[in-house]
Every structure is written in C-alpha cells, then in structure tokens.
Steps between C-alpha positions, in 0.01 A plus 500: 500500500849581381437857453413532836805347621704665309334842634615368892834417381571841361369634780698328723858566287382904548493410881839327506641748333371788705614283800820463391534894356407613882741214643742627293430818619526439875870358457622764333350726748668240753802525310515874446411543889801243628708691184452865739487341807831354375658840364369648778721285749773530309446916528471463891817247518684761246419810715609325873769411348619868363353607848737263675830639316412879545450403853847333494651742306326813756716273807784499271530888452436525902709270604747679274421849597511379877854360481588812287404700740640317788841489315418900503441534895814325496726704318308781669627340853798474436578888395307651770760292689799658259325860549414469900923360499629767292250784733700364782786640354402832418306557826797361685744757369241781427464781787757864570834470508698781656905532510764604373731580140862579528707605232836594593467801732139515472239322695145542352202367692264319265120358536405224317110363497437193323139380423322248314302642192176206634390397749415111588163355289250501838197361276372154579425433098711255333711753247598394140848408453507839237378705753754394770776508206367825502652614882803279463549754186400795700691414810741766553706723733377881524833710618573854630807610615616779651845631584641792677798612683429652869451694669371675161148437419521474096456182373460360165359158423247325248245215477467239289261238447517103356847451645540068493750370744724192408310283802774214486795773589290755678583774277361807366611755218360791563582688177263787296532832326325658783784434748798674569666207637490144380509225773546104510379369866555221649138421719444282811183586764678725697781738320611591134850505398640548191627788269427838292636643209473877403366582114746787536761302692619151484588480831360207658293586824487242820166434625326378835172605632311248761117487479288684710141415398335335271332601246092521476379236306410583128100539516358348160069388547521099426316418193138458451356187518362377152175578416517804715 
C-alpha cells in the first residue's frame, strides 16, 4: 500500500514540475515579448523624434535661404534703382553735338557724339546683384570727335570708348593716345562747353557745340532667363 502511494506521489512531483517548467516558460516568453514590444517603442519614439528635428532643421535652412534670398532681391532693388539713376544720366547727356573751337584767330568746327556703351536691362528676370554690378562696371561713354576748319573738308578726329563722367559736376575728360586734342566738357541735355588742349600745343581751345540729336540707343540682347 505504500509503494503504491509513493508511485502517485512521484508521479505527481514530475507533473508539477513539468507544469511549472512550461509556466515558467510562458512568462519568459511574456516577458521576452513585452521586452521587444518595449524596445520596439522605444525605436519608433527614437525615430519620430530624429524625424521631427530634420523636419525642423529642413524649415530652418528654408526659412534661412528664403530671408537670404529676400535680403538678395533687396540689394538687387536697390541697384537696378542706382543703375536705371545713373542711365538717366548718360542717356540725358548722350546724343551729337555740333559747334564750334576757337583758338585765337582760328575757328574750327567740331562734332562731338556721345553714347552709352549699354543699353537699359529690358528682361523681366530678377538679376543678381553681381550681374547688375556687372553694367554699373560697364556703364560707360563711347566718344568720337571730329574737328575741322571750313570751308576745307579735312578733318581729323578719334574715338574712344569707356569714358566715365564725374555725374555730381557733369563733367567729362575726354583724354587718349588716339586723339590729337585732349578735352574736359562740361555736359547738360542740350550743349557742351568746355575746353581743348593741343598734344603739340598748349594752347587752351574754347569749346561750345549744342546738341542736335540724340544718339541711338546702345543695342545689347537682355539676358537669358535661367534655365534657358
């Protein structure tokens, strides 16, 4: 009779222990399962969150390139508005000016065309300040003069090209190897005054010559718009 009961009882420790080996089993599997779903939270949380500051850092660098680039219009403004004032100079004074040079005795008659070396920007594009810095560099007088004394028909002259004006006086040196003369004008819209001075003779020469047309305007194609 004991035998027997001691047979059950073993049996029934096996059981137990198998029960609790498989219980055992399911909470670590619990455990392990609540462990991922854990790290796995933590991985989602983790990658919003670096999602969150490259999306703040993305509005950041636009927000910056946007008021760079406003700050750019700007400037860009505000020297179209230099270049179109300082073209109302040049165009103003630019055209043929025909008169007269006296020295002494003599009385040479004298031609003198003034034109811009480029023309106004006609594009609607938005330029880049470098490109406008460009024209206000470029922006120039193109000058040929000729001078004779009637009624005889020879006449000797030159051209020269890049002449800048002082735009607060209204003055112009016109001086260049190519020239047998070198003059200093004094410019308004209507008539040139002002003086000459031979290489060969340091006389100085009175000048006056009124304006009789204007000048075509220089003829430059406006720039491309990017991307073309």
């Amino acid at each position: 009779m004991l035998s027997a009961l001691s047979g059950c009882s073993g049996q029934d420790d096996s059981q137990v222990a198998e029960r609790a080996r498989l219980e055992g089993k399911a909470q670590a599997e619990e455990q392990l399962k609540k462990d991922r779903e854990l790290l796995d939270e933590q991985t989602r949380k983790q990658r919003e969150l670096q999602e969150e500051q490259i999306a703040k850092q993305r509005e950041l660098q636009d927000e910056q390139i946007k008021k760079e680039r406003g700050a750019t219009d700007a400037r860009a403004k505000e020297m179209e508005k230099s270049l179109a004032k300082l073209q109302d100079f040049y165009e103003d004074n630019s055209g043929v000016y025909e008169g007269s040079m006296t020295r002494g005795s003599d009385k040479f008659s004298i031609r003198i065309t003034l034109s811009p070396s480029i023309p106004r920007y006609s594009d609607s594009r938005t330029r880049m300040p470098s490109e406008i810095e460009a024209d206000l560099t470029a922006l120039a007088y193109n000058a040929q003069i000729v001078q004779w004394i009637p009624p005889s028909k020879d006449a000797v002259g030159c051209r020269i090209n890049g002449l800048k004006p002082n735009t607060k006086k209204g003055t112009l040196n016109v001086i260049s190897p190519d020239c047998p003369s070198g003059y200093s004008l004094v410019l308004n819209r209507t008539n040139i005054s002002g003086t000459a001075q031979s290489e060969t003779n340091p006389d100085a020469f009175d000048i006056y010559a009124e304006r009789t047309s204007k000048s075509a305007p220089a003829t430059k194609k406006p720039a491309k718009k990017a991307g073309n």
